[in-house]
C-alpha positions in Angstrom: -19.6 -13.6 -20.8 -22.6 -12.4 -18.6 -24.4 -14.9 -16.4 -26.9 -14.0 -13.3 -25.7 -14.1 -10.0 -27.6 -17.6 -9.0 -25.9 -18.8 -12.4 -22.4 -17.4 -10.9 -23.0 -19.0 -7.5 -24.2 -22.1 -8.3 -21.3 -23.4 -10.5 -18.9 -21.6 -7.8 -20.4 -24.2 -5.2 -19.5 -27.2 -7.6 -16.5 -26.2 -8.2 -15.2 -26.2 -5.0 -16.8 -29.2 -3.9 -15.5 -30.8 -7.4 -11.4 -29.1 -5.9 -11.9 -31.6 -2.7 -13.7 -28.9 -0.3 -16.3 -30.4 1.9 -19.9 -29.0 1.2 -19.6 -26.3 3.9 -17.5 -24.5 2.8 -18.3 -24.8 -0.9 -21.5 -23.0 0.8 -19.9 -20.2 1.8 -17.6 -19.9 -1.5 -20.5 -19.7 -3.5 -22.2 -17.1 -1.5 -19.2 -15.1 -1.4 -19.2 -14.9 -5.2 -22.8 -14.0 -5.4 -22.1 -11.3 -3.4 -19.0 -9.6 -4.8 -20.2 -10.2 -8.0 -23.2 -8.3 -6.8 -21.2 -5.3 -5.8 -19.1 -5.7 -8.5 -15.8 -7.3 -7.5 -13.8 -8.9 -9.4 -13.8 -12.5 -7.8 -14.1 -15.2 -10.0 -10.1 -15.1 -11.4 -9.2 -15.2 -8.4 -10.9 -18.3 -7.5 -10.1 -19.9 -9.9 -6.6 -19.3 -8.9 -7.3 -20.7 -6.1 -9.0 -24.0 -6.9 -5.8 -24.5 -9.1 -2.9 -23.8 -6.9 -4.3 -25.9 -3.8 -5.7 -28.5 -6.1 -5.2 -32.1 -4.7 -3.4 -30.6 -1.1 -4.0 -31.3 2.4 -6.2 -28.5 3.2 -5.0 -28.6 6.9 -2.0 -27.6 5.9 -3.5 -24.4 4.4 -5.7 -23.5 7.2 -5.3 -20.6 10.2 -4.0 -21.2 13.3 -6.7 -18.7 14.6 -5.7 -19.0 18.8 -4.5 -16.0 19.0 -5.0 -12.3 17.0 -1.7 -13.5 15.1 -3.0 -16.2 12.1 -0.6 -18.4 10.5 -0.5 -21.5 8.7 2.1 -24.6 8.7 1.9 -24.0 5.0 3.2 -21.8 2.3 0.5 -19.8 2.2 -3.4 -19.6 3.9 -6.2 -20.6 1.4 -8.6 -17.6 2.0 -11.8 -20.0 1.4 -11.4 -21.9 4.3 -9.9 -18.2 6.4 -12.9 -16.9 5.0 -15.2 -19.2 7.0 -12.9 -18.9 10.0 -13.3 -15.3 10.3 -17.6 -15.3 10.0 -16.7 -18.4 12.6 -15.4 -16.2 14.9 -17.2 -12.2 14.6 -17.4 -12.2 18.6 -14.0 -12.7 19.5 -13.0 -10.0 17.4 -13.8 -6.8 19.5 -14.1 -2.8 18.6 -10.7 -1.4 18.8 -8.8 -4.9 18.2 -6.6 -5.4 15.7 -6.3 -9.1 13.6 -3.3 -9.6 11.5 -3.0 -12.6 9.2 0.0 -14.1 7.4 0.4 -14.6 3.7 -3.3 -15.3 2.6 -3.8 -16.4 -0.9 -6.1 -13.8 -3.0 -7.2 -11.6 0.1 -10.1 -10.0 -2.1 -11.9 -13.4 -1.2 -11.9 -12.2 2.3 -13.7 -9.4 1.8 -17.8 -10.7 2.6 -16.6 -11.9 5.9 -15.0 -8.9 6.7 -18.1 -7.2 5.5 -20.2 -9.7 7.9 -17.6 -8.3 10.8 -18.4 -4.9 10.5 -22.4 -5.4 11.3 -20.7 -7.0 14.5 -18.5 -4.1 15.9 -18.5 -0.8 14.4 -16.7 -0.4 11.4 -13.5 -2.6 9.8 -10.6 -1.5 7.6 -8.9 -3.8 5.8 -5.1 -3.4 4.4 -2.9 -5.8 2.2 -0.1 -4.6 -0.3 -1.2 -0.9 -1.4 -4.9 -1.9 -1.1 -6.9 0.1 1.9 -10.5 -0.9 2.1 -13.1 0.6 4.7 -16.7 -1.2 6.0 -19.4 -0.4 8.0 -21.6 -3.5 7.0 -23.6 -1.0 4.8 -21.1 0.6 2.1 -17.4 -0.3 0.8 -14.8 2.2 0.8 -11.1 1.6 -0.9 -8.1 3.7 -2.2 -4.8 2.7 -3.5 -5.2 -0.7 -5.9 -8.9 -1.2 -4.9 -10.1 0.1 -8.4 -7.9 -2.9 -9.8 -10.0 -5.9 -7.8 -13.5 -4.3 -9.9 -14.8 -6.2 -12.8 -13.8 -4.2 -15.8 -16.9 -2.0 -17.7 -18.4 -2.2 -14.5 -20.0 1.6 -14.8 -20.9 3.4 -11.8 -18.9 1.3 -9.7 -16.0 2.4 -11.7 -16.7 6.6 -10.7 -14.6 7.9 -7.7 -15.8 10.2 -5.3 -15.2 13.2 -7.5 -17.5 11.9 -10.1 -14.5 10.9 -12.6 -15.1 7.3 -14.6 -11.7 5.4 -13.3 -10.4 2.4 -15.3 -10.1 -1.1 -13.8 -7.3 -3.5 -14.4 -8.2 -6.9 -16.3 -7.4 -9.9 -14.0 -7.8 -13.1 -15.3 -6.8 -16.8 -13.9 -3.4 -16.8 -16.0 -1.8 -13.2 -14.1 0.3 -13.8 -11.4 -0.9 -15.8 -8.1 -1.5 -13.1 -5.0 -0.3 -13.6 -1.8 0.0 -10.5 0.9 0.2 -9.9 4.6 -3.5 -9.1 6.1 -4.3 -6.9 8.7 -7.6 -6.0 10.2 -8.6 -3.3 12.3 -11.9 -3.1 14.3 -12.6 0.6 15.1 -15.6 3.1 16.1 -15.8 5.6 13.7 -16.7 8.4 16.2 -13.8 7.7 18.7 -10.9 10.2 17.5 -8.7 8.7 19.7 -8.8 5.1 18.3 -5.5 4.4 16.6 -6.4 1.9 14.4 -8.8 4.4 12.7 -7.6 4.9 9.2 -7.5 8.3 7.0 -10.2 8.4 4.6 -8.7 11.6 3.1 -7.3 9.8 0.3 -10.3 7.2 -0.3 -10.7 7.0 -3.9 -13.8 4.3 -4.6 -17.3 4.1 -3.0 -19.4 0.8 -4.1 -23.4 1.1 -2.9 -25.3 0.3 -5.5 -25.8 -3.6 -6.7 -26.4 -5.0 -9.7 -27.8 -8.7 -10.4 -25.5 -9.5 -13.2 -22.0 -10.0 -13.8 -19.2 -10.2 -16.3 -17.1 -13.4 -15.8 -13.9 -14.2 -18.3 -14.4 -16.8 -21.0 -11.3 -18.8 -19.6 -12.1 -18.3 -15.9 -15.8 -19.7 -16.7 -14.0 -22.8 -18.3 -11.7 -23.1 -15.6 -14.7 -23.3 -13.2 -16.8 -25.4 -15.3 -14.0 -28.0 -15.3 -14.0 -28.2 -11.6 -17.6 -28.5 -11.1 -17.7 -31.3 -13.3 -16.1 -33.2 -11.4 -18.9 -33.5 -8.6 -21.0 -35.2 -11.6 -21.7 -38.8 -11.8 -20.1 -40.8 -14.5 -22.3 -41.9 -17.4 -23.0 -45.7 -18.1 -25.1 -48.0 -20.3 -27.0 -48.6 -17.4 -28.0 -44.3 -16.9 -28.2 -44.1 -20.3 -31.2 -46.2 -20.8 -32.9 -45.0 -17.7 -33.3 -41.3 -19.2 -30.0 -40.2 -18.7 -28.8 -39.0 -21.6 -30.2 -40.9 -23.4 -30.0 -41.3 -27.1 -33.5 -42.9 -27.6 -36.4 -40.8 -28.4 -39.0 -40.3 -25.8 -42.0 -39.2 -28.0 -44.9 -41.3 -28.4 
């Protein structure tokens, strides 16, 4: 199914609030989506994911520990919507040349527009969980090893690698395996040689520039959302019904 990226965002934004997220943060979740869908990334699975395994939890318990450059949870596991917002939170602490490491986030792709909000901040950010490398300078995505798989399959030129060949991309939907990986972020200037935390781009494999304003989204994963964000709506009663809403009575004259 192909919706537009307002259509994407705004159901994203119910759905969390209808999972038990306050509004804030429902916010930011839904302009996360807008904008990997936008650059293609395969988001929405993962999300839903998401919303299922942390449905009806104390969300404290999933939260960062963010006092030092070491983040943790006192859970299993760190829900990446509400790491997300702690990491946009917190741009200024995290300094050129610094490195941030964060334990066993849920879905780490989700991270990915605040990481891409830290780069405009200090110079340029690389990101690295499981096989997946990912570069940012706040302008253009970079990514080897699994990156290809996070894309949204068919998604044409975001699919080419720098040498020009069309790559596949893995199908993800909300029934594959839950993700859960080790973060670690490295703030670096891209002209200081001497930076250690600068990472070889000799094997970088993807480049994503260009935008689109429309996205693919999996049958099942739209239901899964759907079913979330209608929770946020109002029950129906006799009352509603014959004020308008939804109403079975005619309204023409």
């Amino acid at each position: 199914m192909e919706f537009s990226l307002n259509e994407i965002a705004a159901t994203t934004r119910k759905a969390v609030r209808g999972a038990g997220y306050p509004w804030g943060i429902a916010d930011e979740a839904a302009a996360n989506q807008y904008w990997m869908a936008s650059y293609r990334l395969n988001g929405c699975p993962r999300l839903v994911q998401v919303l299922q395994q942390l449905n009806g939890v104390d969300h404290k318990d999933y939260s960062p520990d963010c006092q030092d450059l070491h983040w943790r949870s006192s859970g299993k596991y760190l829900c990446p919507l509400i790491t997300s917002c702690a990491l946009t939170d917190r741009v200024k602490m995290l300094s050129e040349n610094s490195t941030l490491t964060i334990a066993n986030v849920a879905e780490p792709l989700l991270l990915i527009k605040s990481v891409f909000y830290l780069a405009s901040f200090t110079a340029s950010v690389s990101m690295r969980w499981s096989d997946c490398l990912l570069v940012t300078d706040g302008k253009v995505i970079k990514g080897s090893g699994s990156f290809r798989n996070y894309l949204i399959p068919g998604s044409g030129s975001a699919n080419k690698s720098l040498n020009g060949k069309c790559e596949k991309t893995k199908t993800r939907s909300a029934s594959d395996l839950f993700e859960v990986a080790d973060v670690t972020l490295c703030m670096f200037d891209v002209s200081d040689t001497a930076t250690n935390a600068k990472p070889s781009l000799s094997d970088v494999e993807l480049t994503l520039n260009e935008r689109s304003t429309r996205a693919h989204v999996d049958f099942t994963d739209w239901q899964a959302l759907d079913k979330f964000a209608n929770r946020t709506y109002a029950p129906a009663t006799e009352e509603s019904r014959l004020k308008g809403a939804g109403s079975n009575l005619s309204d023409n004259d």
